[in-house]
N, C-alpha and C positions, 0 to 999 in steps of 0.2 A: 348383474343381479340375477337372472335366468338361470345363468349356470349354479350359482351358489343354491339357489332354489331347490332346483334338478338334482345335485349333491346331495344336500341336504335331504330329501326323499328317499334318494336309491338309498342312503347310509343308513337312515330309520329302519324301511322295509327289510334290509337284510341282518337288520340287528334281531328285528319280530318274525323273521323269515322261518326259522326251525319249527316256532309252537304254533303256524300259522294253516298248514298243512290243511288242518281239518275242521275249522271250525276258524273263518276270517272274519273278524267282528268289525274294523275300521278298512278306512280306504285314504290313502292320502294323494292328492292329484295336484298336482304343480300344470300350469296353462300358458297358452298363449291366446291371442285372438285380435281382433280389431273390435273399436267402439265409434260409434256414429253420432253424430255432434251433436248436440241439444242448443237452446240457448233460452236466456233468462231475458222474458218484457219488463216493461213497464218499471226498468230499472235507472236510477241517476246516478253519477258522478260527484262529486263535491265540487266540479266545474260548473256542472248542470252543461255535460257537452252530449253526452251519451244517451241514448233511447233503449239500447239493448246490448247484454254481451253476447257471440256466438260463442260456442265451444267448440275448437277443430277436432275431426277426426283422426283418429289416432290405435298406434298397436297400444295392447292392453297384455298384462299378466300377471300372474298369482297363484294363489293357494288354497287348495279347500281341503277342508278334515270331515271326513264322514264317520258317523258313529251309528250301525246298526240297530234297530230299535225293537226288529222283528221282519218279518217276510217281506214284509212290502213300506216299508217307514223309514227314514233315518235322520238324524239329527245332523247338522249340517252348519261349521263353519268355514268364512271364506273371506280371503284378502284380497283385492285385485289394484292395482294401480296401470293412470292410465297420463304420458307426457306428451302434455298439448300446450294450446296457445289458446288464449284469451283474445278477441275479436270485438272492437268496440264499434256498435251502429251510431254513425254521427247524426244530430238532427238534422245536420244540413253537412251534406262534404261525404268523401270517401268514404268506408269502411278501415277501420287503424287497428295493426296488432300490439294490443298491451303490454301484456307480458306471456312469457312464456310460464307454465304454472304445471303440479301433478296432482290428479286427483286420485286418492283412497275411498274404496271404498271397505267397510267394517262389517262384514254382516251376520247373523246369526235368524237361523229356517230352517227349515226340512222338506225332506222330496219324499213325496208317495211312488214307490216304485210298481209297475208290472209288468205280469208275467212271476215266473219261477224261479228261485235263489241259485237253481241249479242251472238256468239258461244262461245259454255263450252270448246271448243279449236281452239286452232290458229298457225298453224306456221310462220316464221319468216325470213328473211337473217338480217346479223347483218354487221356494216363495221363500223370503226373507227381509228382515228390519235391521236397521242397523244404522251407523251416520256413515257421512262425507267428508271427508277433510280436502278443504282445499288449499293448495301451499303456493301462490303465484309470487314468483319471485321482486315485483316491483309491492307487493302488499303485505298486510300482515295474511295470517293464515286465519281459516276458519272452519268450521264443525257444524254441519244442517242434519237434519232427520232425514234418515232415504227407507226406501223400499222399495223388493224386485219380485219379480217372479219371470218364470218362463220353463223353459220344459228340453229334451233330448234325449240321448239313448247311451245307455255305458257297454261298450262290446269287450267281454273276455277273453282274453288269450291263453289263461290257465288261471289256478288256484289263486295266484300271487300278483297277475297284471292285466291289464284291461286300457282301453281308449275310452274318452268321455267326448263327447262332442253334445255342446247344448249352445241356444238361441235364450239371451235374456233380457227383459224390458227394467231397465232403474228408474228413479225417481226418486230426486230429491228436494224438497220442501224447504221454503224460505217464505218467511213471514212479513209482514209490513213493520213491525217494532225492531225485526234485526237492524242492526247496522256491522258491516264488515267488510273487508277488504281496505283496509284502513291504513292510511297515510299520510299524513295533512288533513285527513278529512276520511271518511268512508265513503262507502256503497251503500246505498238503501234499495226497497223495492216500493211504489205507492200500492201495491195491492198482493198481495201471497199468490206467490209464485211455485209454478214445478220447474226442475230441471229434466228434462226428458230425453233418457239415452238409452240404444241399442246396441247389443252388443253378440259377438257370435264368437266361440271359443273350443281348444280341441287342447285336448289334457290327456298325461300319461296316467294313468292308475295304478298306486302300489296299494295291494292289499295286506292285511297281517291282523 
C-alpha cells in the first residue's frame, strides 16, 4: 500500500512538474509514522464482560493534499490509516485481544504557516474535522466524529520537494446512543466518550 502511494505521488508531481517551476500552488505528501494507543471507558460488550477497549500502538500512513490559500494559509486534506489490535479490559481476569481492526482517519483543516514562501523551511500548526472508521475484523465497521490538530515544520529541497515532519493530537467522539461494533449484539458506551491518540509523522513533499 506505501509503495503504491509513493507511485502514485512521484507519477502526479512529474505529470504538474513542467508548469510548476514558478509559482507551486499545491503539495502532495504521501507519510509514514507511528500512532500511540488510546482507549475507550466506560464501555460494554453485549456479554457485559468488558470495562474498556485499549487501542495498540501501531505504524501509521497516508496522504495529505495541500492547497495554497496565500502566504501563510493552506487548505488541507488527509488520509491516514493505522493496523492494530483491539484490547479488551475484563472486569475481573486478564486483559484479552479481540480483534485485530484498521482505523481511517478522513480529515479536512488547514495549517497556518510561518515565516516566508521563499524559506527552505517553515513551521506550521495544523487543525482538522473529519470521521473515523473503524473496520475490526471480528465486528461490523463503524464511522465517529474526530478531530486533530498539532503542528511541525516542512524543509525544502528545491522548487518541487520538501520533508514534512509534524506531531498530531486525534480525537474521536463516541456518544452514549451509538451502538456499534456489532455482532450478536453491539458495543455501547454508558456516557460519551473521546478516543485519544498521538501520533508523530515524516512525509515526502511533491510540490506543483
Amino acid at each position: 500500500m506505501i509503495r503504491k502511494v509513493v507511485f502514485a505521488a512521484v507519477l502526479i508531481s512529474l505529470i504538474f512538474a513542467p508548469g510548476a517551476l514558478a509559482d507551486e500552488r499545491f503539495e502532495l505528501t504521501p507519510f509514514v509514522g507511528y500512532r500511540f494507543a488510546g482507549d475507550f471507558d466506560n464501555i460494554s460488550d453485549p456479554t457485559l464482560t468488558y470495562r474498556a477497549v485499549d487501542v495498540g500502538d501501531s505504524e501509521t500512513y497516508g496522504l495529505i493534499f495541500d492547497i495554497n490559500m496565500g502566504e501563510n494559509a493552506q487548505i488541507e486534506l488527509s488520509w491516514s490509516r493505522q493496523d492494530t489490535t483491539l484490547t479488551g479490559k475484563q472486569y475481573s481476569g486478564p486483559n484479552v485481544d479481540l480483534t485485530d481492526t484498521t482505523i481511517d482517519y478522513w480529515h479536512v483543516g488547514g495549517n497556518i504557516l510561518f515565516g516566508d514562501s521563499l524559506d527552505d523551511g517553515r513551521g506550521f500548526l495544523t487543525f482538522s474535522i473529519g470521521g473515523t472508521h473503524f473496520s475490526p475484523d471480528a465486528y461490523s465497521g463503524s464511522t465517529q466524529f474526530s478531530f486533530g490538530f498539532g503542528g511541525g515544520g516542512k524543509f525544502y529541497f528545491s522548487d518541487l520537494f520538501g520533508v514534512r515532519v509534524q506531531g498530531k493530537l486525534l480525537s474521536t467522539y463516541v456518544n452514549s446512543s451509538t451502538s456499534w461494533w456489532c455482532a450478536g449484539g453491539c458495543w455501547t458506551v454508558s456516557n460519551p466518550n473521546y478516543l485519544l491518540q498521538a501520533e508523530v509523522d515524516v512525509g515526502l513533499i511533491f510540490r506543483f
